[in-house]
C-alpha positions as CSV (number, residue, x, y, z in Angstrom):
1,X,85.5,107.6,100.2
2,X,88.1,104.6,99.6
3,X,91.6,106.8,100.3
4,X,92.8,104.3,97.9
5,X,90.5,104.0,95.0
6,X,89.5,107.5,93.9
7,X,86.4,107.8,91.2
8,X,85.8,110.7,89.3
9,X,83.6,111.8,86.7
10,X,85.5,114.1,84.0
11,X,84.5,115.7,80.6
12,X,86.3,117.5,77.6
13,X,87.0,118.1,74.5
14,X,90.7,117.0,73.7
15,X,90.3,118.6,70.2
16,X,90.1,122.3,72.3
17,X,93.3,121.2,74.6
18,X,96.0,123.8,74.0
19,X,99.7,123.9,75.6
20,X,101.2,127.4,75.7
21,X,104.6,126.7,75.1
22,X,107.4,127.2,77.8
23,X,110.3,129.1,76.7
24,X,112.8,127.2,79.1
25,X,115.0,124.7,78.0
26,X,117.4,121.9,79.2
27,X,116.8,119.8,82.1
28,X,118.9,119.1,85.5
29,X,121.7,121.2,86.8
30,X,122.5,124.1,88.9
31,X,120.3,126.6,86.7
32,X,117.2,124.8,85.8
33,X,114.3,127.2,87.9
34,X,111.6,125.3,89.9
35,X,108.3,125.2,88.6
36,X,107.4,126.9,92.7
37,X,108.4,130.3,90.9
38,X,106.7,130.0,87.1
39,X,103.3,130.3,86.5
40,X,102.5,126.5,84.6
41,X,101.3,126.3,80.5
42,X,97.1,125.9,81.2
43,X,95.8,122.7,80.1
44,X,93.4,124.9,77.9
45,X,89.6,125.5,79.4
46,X,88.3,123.2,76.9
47,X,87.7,120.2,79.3
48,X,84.1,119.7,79.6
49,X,83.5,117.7,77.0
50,X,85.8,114.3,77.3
51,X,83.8,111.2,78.4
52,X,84.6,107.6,78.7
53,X,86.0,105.7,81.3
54,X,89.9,105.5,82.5
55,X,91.6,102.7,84.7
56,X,95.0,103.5,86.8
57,X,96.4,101.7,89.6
58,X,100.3,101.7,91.3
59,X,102.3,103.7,93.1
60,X,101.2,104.7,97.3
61,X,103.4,107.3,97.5
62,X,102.2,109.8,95.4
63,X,98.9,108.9,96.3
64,X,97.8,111.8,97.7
65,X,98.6,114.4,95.2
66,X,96.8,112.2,92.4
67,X,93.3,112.2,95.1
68,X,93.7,115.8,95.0
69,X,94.7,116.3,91.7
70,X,91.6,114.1,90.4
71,X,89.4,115.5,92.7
72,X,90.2,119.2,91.3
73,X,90.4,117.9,87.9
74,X,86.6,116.7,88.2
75,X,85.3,120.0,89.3
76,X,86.4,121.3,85.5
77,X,85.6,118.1,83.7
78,X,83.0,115.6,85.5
79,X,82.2,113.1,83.2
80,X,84.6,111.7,82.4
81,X,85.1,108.2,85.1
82,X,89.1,107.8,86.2
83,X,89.8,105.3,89.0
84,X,93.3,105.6,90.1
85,X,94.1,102.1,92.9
86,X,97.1,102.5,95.2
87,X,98.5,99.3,94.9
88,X,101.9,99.8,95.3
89,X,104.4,100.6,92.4
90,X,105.2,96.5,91.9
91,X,101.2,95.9,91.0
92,X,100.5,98.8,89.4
93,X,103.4,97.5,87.1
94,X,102.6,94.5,86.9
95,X,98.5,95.4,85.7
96,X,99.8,98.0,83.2
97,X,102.2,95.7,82.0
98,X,98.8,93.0,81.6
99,X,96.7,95.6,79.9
100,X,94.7,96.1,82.9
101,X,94.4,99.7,83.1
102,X,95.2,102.4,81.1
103,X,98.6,104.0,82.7
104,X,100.3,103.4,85.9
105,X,101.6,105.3,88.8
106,X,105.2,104.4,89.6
107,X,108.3,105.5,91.7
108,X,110.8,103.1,90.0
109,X,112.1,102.6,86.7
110,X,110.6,99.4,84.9
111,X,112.9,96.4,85.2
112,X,113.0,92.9,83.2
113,X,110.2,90.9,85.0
114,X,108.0,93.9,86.4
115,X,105.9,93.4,83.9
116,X,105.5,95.8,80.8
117,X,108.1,95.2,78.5
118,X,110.7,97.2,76.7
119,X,109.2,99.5,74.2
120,X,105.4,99.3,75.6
121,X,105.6,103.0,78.0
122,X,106.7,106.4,78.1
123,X,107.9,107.6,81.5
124,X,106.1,110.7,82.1
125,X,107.2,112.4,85.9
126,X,104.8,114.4,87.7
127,X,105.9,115.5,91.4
128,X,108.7,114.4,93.5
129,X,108.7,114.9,97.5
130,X,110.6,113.5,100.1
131,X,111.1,110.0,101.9
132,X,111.1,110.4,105.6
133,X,113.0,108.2,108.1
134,X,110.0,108.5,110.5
135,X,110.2,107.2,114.2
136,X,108.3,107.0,117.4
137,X,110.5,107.6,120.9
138,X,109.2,108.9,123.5
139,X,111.0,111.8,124.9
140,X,113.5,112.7,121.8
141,X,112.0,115.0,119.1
142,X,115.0,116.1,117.3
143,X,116.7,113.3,115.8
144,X,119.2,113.4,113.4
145,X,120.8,110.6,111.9
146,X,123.8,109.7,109.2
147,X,123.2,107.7,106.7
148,X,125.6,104.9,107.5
149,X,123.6,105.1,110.6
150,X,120.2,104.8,109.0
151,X,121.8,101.3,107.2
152,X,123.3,100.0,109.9
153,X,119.9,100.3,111.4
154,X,117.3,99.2,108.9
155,X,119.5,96.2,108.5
156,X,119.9,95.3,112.6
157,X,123.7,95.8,113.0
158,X,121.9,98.3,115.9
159,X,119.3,97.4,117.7
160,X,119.4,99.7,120.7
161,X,118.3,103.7,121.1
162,X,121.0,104.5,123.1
163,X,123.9,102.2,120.5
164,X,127.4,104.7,120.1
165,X,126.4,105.6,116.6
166,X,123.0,107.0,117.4
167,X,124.8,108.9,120.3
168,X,127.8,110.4,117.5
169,X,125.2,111.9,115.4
170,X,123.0,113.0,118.6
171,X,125.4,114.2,121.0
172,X,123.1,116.3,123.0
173,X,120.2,113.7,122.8
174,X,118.9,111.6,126.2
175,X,118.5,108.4,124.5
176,X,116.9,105.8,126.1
177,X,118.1,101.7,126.7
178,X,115.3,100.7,124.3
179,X,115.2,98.3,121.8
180,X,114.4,99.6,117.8
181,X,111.4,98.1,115.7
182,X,112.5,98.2,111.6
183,X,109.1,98.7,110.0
184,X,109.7,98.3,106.2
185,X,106.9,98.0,103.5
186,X,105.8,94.4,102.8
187,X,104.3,95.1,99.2
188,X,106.3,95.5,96.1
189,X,107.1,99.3,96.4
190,X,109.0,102.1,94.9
191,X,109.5,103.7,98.1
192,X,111.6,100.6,99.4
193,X,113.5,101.3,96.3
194,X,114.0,104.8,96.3
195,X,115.2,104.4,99.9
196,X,117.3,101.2,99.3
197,X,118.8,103.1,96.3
198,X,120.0,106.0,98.6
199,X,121.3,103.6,101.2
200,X,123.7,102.1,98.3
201,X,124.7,105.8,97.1
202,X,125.3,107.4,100.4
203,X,126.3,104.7,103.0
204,X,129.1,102.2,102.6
205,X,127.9,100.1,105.7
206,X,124.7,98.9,103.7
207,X,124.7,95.6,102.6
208,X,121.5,94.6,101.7
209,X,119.7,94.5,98.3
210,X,118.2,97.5,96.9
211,X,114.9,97.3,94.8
212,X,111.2,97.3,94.5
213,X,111.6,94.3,97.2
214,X,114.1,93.4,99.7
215,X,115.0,90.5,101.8
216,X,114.7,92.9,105.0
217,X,116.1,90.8,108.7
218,X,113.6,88.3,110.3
219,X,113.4,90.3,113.1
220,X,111.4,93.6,111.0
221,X,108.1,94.4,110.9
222,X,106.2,94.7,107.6
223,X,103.4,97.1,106.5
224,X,101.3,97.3,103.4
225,X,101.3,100.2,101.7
226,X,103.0,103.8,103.1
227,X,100.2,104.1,105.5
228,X,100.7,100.4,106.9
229,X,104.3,101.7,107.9
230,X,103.2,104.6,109.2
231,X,100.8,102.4,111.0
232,X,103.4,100.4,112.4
233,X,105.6,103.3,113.7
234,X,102.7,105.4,115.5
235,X,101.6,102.0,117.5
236,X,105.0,101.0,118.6
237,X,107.1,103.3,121.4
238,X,110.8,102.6,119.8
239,X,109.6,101.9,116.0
240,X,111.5,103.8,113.0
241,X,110.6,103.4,109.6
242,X,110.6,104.8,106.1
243,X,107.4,107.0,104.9
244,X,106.1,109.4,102.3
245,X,106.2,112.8,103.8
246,X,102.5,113.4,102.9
247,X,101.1,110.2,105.0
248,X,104.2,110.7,107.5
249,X,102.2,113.9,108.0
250,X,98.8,113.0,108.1
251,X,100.2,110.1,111.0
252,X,101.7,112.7,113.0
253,X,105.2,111.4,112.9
254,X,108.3,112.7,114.1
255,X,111.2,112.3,111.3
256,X,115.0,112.6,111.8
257,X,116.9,115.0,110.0
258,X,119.0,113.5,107.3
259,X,122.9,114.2,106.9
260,X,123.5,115.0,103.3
261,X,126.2,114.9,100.8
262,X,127.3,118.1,101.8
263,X,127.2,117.1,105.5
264,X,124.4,118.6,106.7
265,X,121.5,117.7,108.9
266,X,118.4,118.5,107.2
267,X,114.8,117.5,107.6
268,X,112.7,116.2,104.8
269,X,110.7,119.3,103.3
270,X,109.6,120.8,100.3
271,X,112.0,123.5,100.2
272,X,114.5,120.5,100.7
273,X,113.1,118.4,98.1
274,X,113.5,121.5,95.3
275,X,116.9,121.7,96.2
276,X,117.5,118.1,95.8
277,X,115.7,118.4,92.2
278,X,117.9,121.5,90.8
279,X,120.7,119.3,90.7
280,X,119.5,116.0,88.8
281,X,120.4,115.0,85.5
282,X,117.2,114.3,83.3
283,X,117.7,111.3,81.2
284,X,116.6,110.8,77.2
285,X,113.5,108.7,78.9
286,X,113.0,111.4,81.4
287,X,114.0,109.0,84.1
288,X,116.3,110.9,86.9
289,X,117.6,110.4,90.2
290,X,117.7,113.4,92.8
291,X,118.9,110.8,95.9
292,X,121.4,111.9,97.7
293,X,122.1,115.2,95.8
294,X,124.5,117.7,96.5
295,X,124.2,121.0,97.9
296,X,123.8,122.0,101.7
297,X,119.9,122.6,101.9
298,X,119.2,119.3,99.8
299,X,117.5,116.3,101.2
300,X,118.9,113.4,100.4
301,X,116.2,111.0,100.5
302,X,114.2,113.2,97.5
303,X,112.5,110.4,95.0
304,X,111.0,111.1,91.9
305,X,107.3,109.7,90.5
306,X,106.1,108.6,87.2
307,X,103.1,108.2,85.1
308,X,103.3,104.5,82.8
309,X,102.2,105.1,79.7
310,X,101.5,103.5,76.3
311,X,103.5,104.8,73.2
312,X,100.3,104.3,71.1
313,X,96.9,104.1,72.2
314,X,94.5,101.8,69.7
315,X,91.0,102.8,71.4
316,X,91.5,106.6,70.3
317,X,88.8,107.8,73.2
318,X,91.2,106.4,76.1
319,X,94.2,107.8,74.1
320,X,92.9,111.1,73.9
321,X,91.5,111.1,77.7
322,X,94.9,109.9,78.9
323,X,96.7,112.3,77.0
324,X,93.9,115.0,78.2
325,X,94.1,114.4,81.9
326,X,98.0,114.5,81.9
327,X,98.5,117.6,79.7
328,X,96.5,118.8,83.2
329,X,98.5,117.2,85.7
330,X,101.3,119.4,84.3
331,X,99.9,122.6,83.8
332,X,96.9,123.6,85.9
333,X,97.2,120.8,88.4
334,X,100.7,121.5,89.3
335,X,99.4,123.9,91.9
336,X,97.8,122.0,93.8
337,X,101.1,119.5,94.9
338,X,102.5,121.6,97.5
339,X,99.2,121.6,99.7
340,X,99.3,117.8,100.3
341,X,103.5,118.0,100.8
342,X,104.8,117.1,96.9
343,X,107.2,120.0,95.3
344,X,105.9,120.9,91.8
345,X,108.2,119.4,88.5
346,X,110.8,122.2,87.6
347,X,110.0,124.3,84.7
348,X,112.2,122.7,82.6
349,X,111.2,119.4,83.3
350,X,108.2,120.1,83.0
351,X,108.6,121.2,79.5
352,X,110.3,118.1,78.5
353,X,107.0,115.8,80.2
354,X,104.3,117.8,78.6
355,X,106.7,116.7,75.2
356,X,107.0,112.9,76.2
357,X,102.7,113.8,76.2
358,X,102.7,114.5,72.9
359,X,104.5,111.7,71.6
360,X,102.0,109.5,72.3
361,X,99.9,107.9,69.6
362,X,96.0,108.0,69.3
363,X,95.0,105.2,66.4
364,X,91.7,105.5,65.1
């Protein structure tokens, strides 16, 4: 099967869908408890009778939690046809925006040009898990790097292994005269902003853009997708670059450890990435940012994911399949994040999505 383009057949009846209320409330802050230690509302067992046909395309990152997630979902409800393309968070965008498909996947907030306009979505999270600074150098398997460090390498002000700042935060590292490859993604991507958008929170030395695109140095190598990166890195003896944790994983990368805001050097995890989510504030749109978040077991580079979608649906049998299949995502199929590296939404949050669900309007 396409790893990109996943098809499944799903069927149920949305009239039977039923959300058992969560009794938590608020969103964000030192209290909120993860959704890793509550049992999630059930998306009702009334799912074998939706059909129709549903069209989704975006986001890479969380790519293989929604293969998973759809793959699971089918076994409950399989006729019902969802095809979910990872395109990148820029396309998938860009084709919700056009009416092309019937929600998006995206890792950044919608901005003037990306293509649906103000008013036309709902941001709806699903999972969150963290960016890796993965590398390839032969010889050191315990990086750990700063993130002034991290800037003043992804935009060439070092371009050696062995450079002084490397050796500050790795004073007990052999590293070798070598020269770095930057591998940075080449498509429109919410990774490249999530990790931009760190860079300007946490390090004063970084000077370039942040955003779905960047104007990375000449002298960088692109890749398509998260998996073109990760490409990139695993060929190349000297290569660092910026990755998903699940296709990081399913490379075999190494990653560095990240110094946080509390100064601590910690390695992208899941455990990490919960951390980092207990202390985000939840915006009105649900919209939050968990990058570079304090607390010493946090890891910094944690980015949130979204679900695009429509405020009112006119064809009511897409509505009510949309609606369906995400009232799942964020009950039942929350379990099944933390097998392919994503941390579950926290409870809370998770109240608040499953609200922005039903605010959505089915017309006919």
């Amino acid at each position: 099967m396409n790893r990109n383009v996943l098809s499944r057949r799903v069927l149920a009846s949305i009239a039977g869908v039923t959300i058992a209320a969560l009794a938590l409330a608020g969103c964000g802050g030192n209290g909120d408890e993860t959704g890793a230690g509550n049992t999630p509302a059930s998306a009702g067992s009334d799912l074998s009778k939706l059909s129709g046909e549903l069209k989704a395309s975006g986001a890479s990152f969380p790519n293989a939690y929604y293969q998973k997630a759809l793959d699971e979902f089918a076994k409950v409800a399989p006729n019902l046809n969802i095809t979910y393309n990872s395109t990148g968070s820029g396309t998938g965008k860009k084709e919700f925006g056009s009416g092309l498909t019937d929600f998006a996947g995206s890792d950044s907030l919608v901005k003037a040009g990306d293509g649906p306009a103000d008013g036309s979505f709902l941001y709806v999270p699903t999972v969150a898990a963290p960016i890796t600074v993965a590398y390839h150098l032969s010889g050191v398997a315990d990086l750990q790097l700063s993130a002034d460090t991290v800037a003043k390498i992804f935009q060439r002000d070092i371009k050696k292994w062995n450079d002084q700042a490397i050796k500050t935060d790795n004073p007990n590292a052999n590293l070798p005269d070598k020269n770095i490859v930057v591998a940075h993604r080449s498509d429109g991507s919410g990774t490249t902003n999530n990790f931009t958008k760190y860079l300007t929170k946490a390090a004063p030395a970084w000077k370039l853009s942040t955003g779905d695109t960047v104007a990375w140095p000449a002298d960088t190598q692109g890749g398509d997708k998260n998996t073109g990166v990760a490409q990139i890195i695993k060929q190349s003896d000297g290569a660092i670059g910026y990755v998903d944790l699940a296709d990081a994983t399913a490379s075999g990368l190494v990653f560095a450890a990240i110094k946080n805001k509390d100064g601590k050097y910690v390695k992208p995890s899941l455990a990490g990435t919960t951390a980092a989510l207990a202390g985000a504030t939840v915006k009105d749109d649900l919209s939050y940012d968990p990058l570079d978040a304090t607390g010493a077991a946090s890891y910094p580079i944690t980015a949130p994911t979204y679900i695009l979608v429509k405020p009112t649906y006119t064809d009511a049998t897409k509505g009510k399949n949309v609606k369906a299949f995400l009232k799942w995502l964020l009950t039942d199929g929350q379990q099944f994040a933390e097998s392919v590296s994503f941390a579950k939404l926290p409870a809370a949050l998770q109240t608040k999505a499953l609200a922005q669900i039903d605010k959505v309007q089915v017309q006919g």
